[in-house]
C-alpha positions in Angstrom: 27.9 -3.3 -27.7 27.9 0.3 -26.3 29.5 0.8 -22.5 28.1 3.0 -20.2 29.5 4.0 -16.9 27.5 5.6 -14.3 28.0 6.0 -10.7 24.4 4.5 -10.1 22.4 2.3 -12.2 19.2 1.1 -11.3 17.1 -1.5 -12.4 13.5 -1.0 -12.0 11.8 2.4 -12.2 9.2 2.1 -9.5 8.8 4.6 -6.5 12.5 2.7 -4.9 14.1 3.0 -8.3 13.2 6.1 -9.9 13.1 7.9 -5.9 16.6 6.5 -6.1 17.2 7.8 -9.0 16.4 11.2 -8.1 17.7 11.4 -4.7 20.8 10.1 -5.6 21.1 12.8 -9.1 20.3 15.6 -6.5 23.2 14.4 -4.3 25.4 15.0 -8.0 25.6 11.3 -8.8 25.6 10.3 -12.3 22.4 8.0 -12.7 21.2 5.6 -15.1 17.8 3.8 -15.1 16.4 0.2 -16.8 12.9 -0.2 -17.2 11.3 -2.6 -19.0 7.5 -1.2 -18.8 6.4 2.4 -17.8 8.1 4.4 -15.7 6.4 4.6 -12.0 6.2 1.1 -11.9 3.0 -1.1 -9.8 2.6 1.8 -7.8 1.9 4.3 -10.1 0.7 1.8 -13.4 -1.1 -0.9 -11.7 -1.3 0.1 -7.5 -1.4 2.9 -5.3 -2.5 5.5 -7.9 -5.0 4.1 -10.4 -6.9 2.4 -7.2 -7.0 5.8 -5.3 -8.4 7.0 -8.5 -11.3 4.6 -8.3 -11.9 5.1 -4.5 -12.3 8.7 -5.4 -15.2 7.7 -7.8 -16.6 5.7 -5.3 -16.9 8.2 -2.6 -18.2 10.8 -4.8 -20.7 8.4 -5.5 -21.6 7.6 -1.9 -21.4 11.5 -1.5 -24.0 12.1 -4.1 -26.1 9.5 -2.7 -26.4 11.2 0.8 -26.5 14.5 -0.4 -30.1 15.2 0.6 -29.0 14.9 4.2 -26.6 18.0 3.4 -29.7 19.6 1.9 -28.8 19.2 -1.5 -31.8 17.5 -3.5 -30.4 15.5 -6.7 -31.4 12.8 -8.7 -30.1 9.0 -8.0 -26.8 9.1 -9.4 -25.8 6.7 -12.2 -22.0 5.1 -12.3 -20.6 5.0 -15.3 -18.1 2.9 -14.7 -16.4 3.7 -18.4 -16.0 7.2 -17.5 -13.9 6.6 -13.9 -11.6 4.5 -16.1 -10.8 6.9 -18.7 -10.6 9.3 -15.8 -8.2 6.8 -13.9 -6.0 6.3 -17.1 -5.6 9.8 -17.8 -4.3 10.8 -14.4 -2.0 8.1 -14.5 -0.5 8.8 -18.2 -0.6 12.4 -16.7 2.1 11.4 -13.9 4.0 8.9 -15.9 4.7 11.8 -18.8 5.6 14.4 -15.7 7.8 11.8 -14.2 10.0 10.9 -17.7 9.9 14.5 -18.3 11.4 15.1 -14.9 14.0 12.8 -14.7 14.9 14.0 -18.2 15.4 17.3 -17.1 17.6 15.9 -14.5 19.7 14.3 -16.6 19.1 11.0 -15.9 19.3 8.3 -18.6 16.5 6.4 -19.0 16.9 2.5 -21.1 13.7 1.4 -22.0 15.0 -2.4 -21.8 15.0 -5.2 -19.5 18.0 -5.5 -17.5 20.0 -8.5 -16.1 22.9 -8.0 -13.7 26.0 -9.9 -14.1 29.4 -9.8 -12.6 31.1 -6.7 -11.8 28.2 -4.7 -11.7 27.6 -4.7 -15.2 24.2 -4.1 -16.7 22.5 -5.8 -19.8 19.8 -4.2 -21.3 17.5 -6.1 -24.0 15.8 -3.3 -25.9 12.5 -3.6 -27.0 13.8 -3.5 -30.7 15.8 -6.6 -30.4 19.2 -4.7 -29.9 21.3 -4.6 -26.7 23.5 -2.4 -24.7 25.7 -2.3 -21.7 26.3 0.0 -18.5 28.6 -0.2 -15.8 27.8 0.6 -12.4 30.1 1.9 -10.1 27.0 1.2 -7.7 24.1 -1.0 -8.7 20.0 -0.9 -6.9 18.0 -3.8 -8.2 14.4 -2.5 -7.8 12.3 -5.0 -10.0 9.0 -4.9 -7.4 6.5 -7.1 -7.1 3.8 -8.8 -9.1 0.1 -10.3 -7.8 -0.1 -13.4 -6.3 -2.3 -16.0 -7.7 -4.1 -19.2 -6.6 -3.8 -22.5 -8.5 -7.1 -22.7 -10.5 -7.6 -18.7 -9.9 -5.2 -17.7 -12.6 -6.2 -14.3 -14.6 -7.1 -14.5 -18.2 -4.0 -14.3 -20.7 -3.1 -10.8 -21.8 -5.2 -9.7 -24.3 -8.6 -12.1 -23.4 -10.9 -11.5 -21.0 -12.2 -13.6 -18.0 -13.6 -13.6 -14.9 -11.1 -14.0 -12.4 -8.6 -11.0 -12.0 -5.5 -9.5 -10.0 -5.3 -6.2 -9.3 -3.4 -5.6 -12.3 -6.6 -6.3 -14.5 -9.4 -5.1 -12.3 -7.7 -1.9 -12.5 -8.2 -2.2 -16.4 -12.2 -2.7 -16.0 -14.4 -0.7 -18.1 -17.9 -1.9 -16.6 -18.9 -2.4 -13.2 -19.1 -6.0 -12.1 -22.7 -6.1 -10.2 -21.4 -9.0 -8.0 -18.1 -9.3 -7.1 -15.9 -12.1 -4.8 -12.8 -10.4 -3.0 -10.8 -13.6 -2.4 -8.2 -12.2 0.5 -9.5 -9.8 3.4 -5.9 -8.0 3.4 -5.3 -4.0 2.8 -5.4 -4.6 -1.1 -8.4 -6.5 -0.8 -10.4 -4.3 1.6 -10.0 -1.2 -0.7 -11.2 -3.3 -3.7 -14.2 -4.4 -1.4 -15.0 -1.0 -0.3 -14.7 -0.1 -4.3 -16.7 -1.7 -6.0 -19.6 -1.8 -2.7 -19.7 2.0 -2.7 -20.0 2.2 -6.5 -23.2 -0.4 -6.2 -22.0 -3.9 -6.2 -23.0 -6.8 -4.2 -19.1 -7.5 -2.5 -18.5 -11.0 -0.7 -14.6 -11.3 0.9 -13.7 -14.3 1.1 -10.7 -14.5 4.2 -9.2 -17.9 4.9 -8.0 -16.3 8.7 -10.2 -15.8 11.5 -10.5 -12.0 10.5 -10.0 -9.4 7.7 -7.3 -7.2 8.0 -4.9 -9.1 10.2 -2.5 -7.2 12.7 -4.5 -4.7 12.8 -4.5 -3.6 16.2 -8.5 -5.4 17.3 -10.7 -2.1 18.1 -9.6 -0.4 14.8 -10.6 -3.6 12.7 -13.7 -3.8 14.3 -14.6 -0.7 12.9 -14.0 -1.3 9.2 -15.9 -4.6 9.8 -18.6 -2.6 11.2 -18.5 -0.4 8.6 -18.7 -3.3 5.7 -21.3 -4.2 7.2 -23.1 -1.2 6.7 -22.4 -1.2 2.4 -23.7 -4.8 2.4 -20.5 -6.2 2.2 -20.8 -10.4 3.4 -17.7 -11.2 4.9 -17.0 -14.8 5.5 -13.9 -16.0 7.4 -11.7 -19.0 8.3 -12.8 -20.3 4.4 -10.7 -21.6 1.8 -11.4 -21.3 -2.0 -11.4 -24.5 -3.8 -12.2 -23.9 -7.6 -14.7 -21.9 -9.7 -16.9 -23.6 -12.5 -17.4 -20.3 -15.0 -20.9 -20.2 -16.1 -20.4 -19.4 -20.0 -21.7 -15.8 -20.0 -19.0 -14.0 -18.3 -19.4 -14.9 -14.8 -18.2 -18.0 -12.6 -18.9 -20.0 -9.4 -16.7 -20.3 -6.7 -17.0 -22.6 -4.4 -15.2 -22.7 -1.2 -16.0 -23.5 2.3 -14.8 -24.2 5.9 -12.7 -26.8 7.4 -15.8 -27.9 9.9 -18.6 -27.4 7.0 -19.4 -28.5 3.4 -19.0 -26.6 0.3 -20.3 -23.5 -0.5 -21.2 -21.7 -3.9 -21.3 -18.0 -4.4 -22.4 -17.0 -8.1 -20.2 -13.9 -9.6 -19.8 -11.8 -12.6 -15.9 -11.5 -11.3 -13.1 -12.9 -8.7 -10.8 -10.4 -7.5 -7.8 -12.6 -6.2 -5.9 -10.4 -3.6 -3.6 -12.3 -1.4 -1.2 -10.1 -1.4 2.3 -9.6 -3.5 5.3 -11.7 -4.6 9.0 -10.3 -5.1 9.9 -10.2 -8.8 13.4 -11.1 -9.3 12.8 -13.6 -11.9 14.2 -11.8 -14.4 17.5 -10.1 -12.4 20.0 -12.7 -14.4 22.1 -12.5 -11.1 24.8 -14.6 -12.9 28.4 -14.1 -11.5 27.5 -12.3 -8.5 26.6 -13.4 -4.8 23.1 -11.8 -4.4 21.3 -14.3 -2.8 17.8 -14.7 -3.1 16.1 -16.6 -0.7 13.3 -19.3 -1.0 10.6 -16.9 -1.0 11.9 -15.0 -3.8 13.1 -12.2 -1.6 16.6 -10.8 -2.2 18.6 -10.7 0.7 19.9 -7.7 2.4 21.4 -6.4 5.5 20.1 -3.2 7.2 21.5 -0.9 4.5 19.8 -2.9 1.9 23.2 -4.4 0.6 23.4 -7.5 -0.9 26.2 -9.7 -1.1 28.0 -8.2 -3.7 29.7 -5.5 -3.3 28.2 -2.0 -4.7 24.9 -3.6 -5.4 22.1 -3.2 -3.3 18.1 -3.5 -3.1 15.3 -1.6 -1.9 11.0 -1.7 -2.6 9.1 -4.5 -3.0 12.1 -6.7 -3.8 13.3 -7.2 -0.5 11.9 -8.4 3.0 10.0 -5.2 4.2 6.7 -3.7 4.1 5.6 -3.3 0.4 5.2 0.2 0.9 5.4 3.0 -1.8 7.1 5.4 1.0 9.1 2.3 2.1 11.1 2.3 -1.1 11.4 5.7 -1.1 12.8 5.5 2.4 15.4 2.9 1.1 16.1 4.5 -2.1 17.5 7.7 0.6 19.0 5.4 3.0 21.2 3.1 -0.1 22.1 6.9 -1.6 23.4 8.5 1.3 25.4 5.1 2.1 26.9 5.2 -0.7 28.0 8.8 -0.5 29.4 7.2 2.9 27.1 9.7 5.4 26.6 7.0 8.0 22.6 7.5 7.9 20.6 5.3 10.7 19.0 1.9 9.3 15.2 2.5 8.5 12.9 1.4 12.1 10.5 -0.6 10.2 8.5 -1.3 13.2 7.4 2.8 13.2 6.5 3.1 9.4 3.6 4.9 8.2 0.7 2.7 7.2 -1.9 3.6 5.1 -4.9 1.7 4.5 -7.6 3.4 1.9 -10.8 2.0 2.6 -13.4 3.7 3.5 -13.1 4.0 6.6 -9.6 5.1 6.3 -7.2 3.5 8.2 -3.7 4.4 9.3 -1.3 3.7 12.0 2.6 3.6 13.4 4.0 1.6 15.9 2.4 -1.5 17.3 -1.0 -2.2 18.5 -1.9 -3.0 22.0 -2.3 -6.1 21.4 1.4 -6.4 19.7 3.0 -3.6 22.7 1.8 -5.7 25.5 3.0 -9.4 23.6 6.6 -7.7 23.6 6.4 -7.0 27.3 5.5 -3.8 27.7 3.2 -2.9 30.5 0.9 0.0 28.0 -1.9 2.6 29.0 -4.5 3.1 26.4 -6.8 6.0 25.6 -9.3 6.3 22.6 -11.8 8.3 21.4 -14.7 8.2 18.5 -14.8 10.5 15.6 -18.8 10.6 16.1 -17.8 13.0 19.0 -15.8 14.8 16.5 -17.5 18.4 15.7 -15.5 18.3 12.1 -16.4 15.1 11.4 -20.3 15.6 12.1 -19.5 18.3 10.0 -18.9 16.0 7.3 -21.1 13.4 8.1 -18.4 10.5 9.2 -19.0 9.4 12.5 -17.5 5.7 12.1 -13.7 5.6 13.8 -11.6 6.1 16.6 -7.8 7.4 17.6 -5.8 5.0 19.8 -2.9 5.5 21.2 -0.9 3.6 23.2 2.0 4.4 25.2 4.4 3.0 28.0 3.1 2.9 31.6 5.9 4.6 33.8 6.8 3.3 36.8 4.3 5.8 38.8 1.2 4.6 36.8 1.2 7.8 34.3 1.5 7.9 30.5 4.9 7.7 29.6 6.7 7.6 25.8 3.8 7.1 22.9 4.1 3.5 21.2 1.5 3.5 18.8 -1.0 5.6 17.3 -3.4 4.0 15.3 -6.6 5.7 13.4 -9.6 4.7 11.6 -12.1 6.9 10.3 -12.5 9.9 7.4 -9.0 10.9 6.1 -6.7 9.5 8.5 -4.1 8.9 6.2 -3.8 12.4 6.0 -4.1 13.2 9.7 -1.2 10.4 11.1 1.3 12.5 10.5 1.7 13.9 13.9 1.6 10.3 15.2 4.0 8.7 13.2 6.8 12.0 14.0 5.2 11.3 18.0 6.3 7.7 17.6 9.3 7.8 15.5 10.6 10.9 17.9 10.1 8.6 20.9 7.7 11.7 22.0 6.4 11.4 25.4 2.4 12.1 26.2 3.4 14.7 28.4 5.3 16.7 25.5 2.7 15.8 22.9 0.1 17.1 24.7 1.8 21.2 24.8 1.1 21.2 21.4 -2.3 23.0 20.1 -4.3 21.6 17.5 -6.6 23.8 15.1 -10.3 23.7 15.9 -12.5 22.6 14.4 -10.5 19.4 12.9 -10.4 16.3 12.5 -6.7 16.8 14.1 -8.5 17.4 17.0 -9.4 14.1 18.0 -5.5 12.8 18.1 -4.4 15.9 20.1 -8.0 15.0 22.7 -6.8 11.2 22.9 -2.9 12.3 23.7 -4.2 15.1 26.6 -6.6 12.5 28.1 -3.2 10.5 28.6 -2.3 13.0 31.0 -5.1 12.7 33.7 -7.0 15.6 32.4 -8.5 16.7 29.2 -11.5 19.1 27.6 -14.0 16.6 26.3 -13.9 13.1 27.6 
């Protein structure tokens, strides 16, 4: 077999693998990557892209469909459901080609394989052609993501036959629109797919086995996106548990599920989107003769530089015990690159990501909620204010959503260092930025509140919230 030696190889070329990959070749490392599918991995293939790409269809329906109050007369619009998906597909194929031709032109040696780690940080890859080959890593990131979770009696069809019940992985490969729908799981994943399929036309039931969708959300910016379901129709029914599905022959199933205190329910769908969230994937790692441990839940373990055991191999993304963030793994990939160029860089505050939520109403938020700041002992003041008192935003016609923030109550009673900054409401993802750097810089309301935000702007309504902090403000 052929021997390869690198000063980085990574297994798994998702946003932590090929991000490493790129960071690290920019820092002159010599880099190798293993992937066994396309290169981007969920995020790009089966995630964060192709599901943006179908929220984008769905709000230029619900666009077209108020366009009248804009003064714009048009006819009812028609979803054709086919269309998004070729759409979808080709923006997709469109990054993954940029990406491989990217890396290529970075020098970075891509082995379209699967890859197993064994002792000495040596690298096997199976190639797709039945041959084999070997690399040697003077430093090793294992980057093998995530993949859907299912529920017993809820599993997706096999590949290549069709059926009812799906993972994000195959409702991203629809080419019709379901006309009723069951979300099973009221998480971040779920709530997108809900807010989906209900703007394009759907009738969307979530089906939450906690007492509310979108746990740990801080309360009053939940409230909103529950309000706001509520508006598209959506039926939302909490505290339940699934308990089977009976398929009804023509495409469609039953589920039936119910409450602990109440007897079964049915709910007749033409599909089941099961979205409970994500499970590490190191199933197929190999792993033999080296002490990466992987822990009951399937996570590998690492210490705050995302080392594992063994020396000179470490793991980042999806893999490992922190938020399944794209922007997480990229964070990681930095952080493992510039320990291994020995730069002493600070362990990532996982408590102060970004995160991003895409349903619409957007949300997004850094640092804890009240709710969380107050359980960890810290005596908080609180300010928010609505978007519908936004002029930008009744520009645009979105007047669901609010800014919170919350920061530390000094020991005079005033506003003291910012906490938490959490949004709901059109485009926040785009807006947090000044929040999270506020949060992550340990930013005080005072200082915040210098700074001068653009008018008219949906910016606006953070820089409003942080002044009112102060005792004074323009609008509120």
């Amino acid at each position: 077999m052929d021997q390869q030696q690198f000063d980085l190889v990574v297994i798994g070329g998702g946003p932590g693998g090929y991000g490493a990959a790129l960071y690290a070749t920019s820092a002159g490392l010599s880099v190798a990557v293993v992937e066994k599918g396309a290169l981007g991995g969920t995020c790009l293939n089966r995630g964060c892209i192709p599901a943006k790409a179908f929220l984008e269809s769905a709000a230029v329906n619900r666009h077209v469909q108020h366009a009248a109050e804009f003064g714009i007369e048009s006819s009812a619009p028609v979803v054709n459901f086919a269309v998004a998906q070729v759409r979808k597909q080709k923006i997709v194929d469109g990054i993954v080609k940029s990406l491989g031709a990217f890396m290529k032109s970075k020098k970075i040696t891509v082995l379209d394989g699967l890859g197993t780690l064994g002792a000495d940080r040596t690298v096997t890859v199976q190639h797709p052609d039945g041959s084999s080959s070997t690399v040697v890593g003077t430093n090793v990131i294992l980057a093998s993501g995530s993949v859907p979770r299912t529920i017993p009696g809820f599993e997706p069809a096999p590949p290549g036959q069709h059926g009812p019940v799906m993972t994000s992985d195959e409702v991203l490969m629809l080419s019709s629109l379901p006309a009723r729908v069951a979300v099973i799981g009221g998480g971040a994943i779920g709530c997108e797919f809900a807010s989906t399929f209900a703007d394009l036309g759907a009738q969307v039931t979530i089906l939450e086995g906690l007492p509310k969708i979108l746990p740990g959300l801080d309360t009053d910016v939940a409230n909103v996106v529950v309000r706001s379901f509520k508006k598209k129709n959506i039926d939302i029914k909490t505290g339940v548990k699934v308990l089977g599905h009976t398929p009804n022959g023509y495409g469609g199933t039953t589920v039936h599920f119910g409450a602990a205190d109440s007897d079964a329910q049915n709910l007749e769908v033409d599909a089941v989107v099961v979205s409970i969230g994500r499970r590490p994937f190191a199933d197929q790692l190999g792993l033999h003769g080296t002490a990466v441990v992987v822990s009951d839940r399937g996570f590998v373990e690492v210490d705050q530089y995302c080392r594992t055991a063994e020396p000179g191999v470490y793991a980042v993304g999806d893999l490992i015990n922190t938020p399944a963030l794209a922007h997480v793994g990229y964070a990681e990939a930095i952080l493992v690159t510039k320990h291994i160029l020995g730069e002493s860089p600070s362990p990532i505050r996982y408590d102060r990501v970004p995160w991003a939520i895409y349903c619409h109403p957007e949300v997004a938020f850094s640092g804890p909620s009240e709710e969380a700041a107050r359980e960890a002992g810290f005596d908080v003041v609180v300010a928010k204010h609505q978007f519908r008192a936004n002029s930008r935003a009744q520009i645009l016609g979105e007047l669901d959503g609010l800014v919170k923030v919350i920061a530390k109550k000094n020991a005079d009673g005033t506003a003291g260092q910012i906490l938490g900054v959490h949004m709901v409401g059109p485009w926040v993802t785009e807006q947090l930025s000044g929040g999270y750097l506020a949060v992550n810089w340990e930013a005080t309301v005072a200082e915040v509140a210098e700074y001068i935000q653009p008018h008219p702007s949906l910016t606006e309504l953070f820089g409003e919230t942080v002044l009112s902090l102060t005792g004074r403000s323009l609008n509120a």
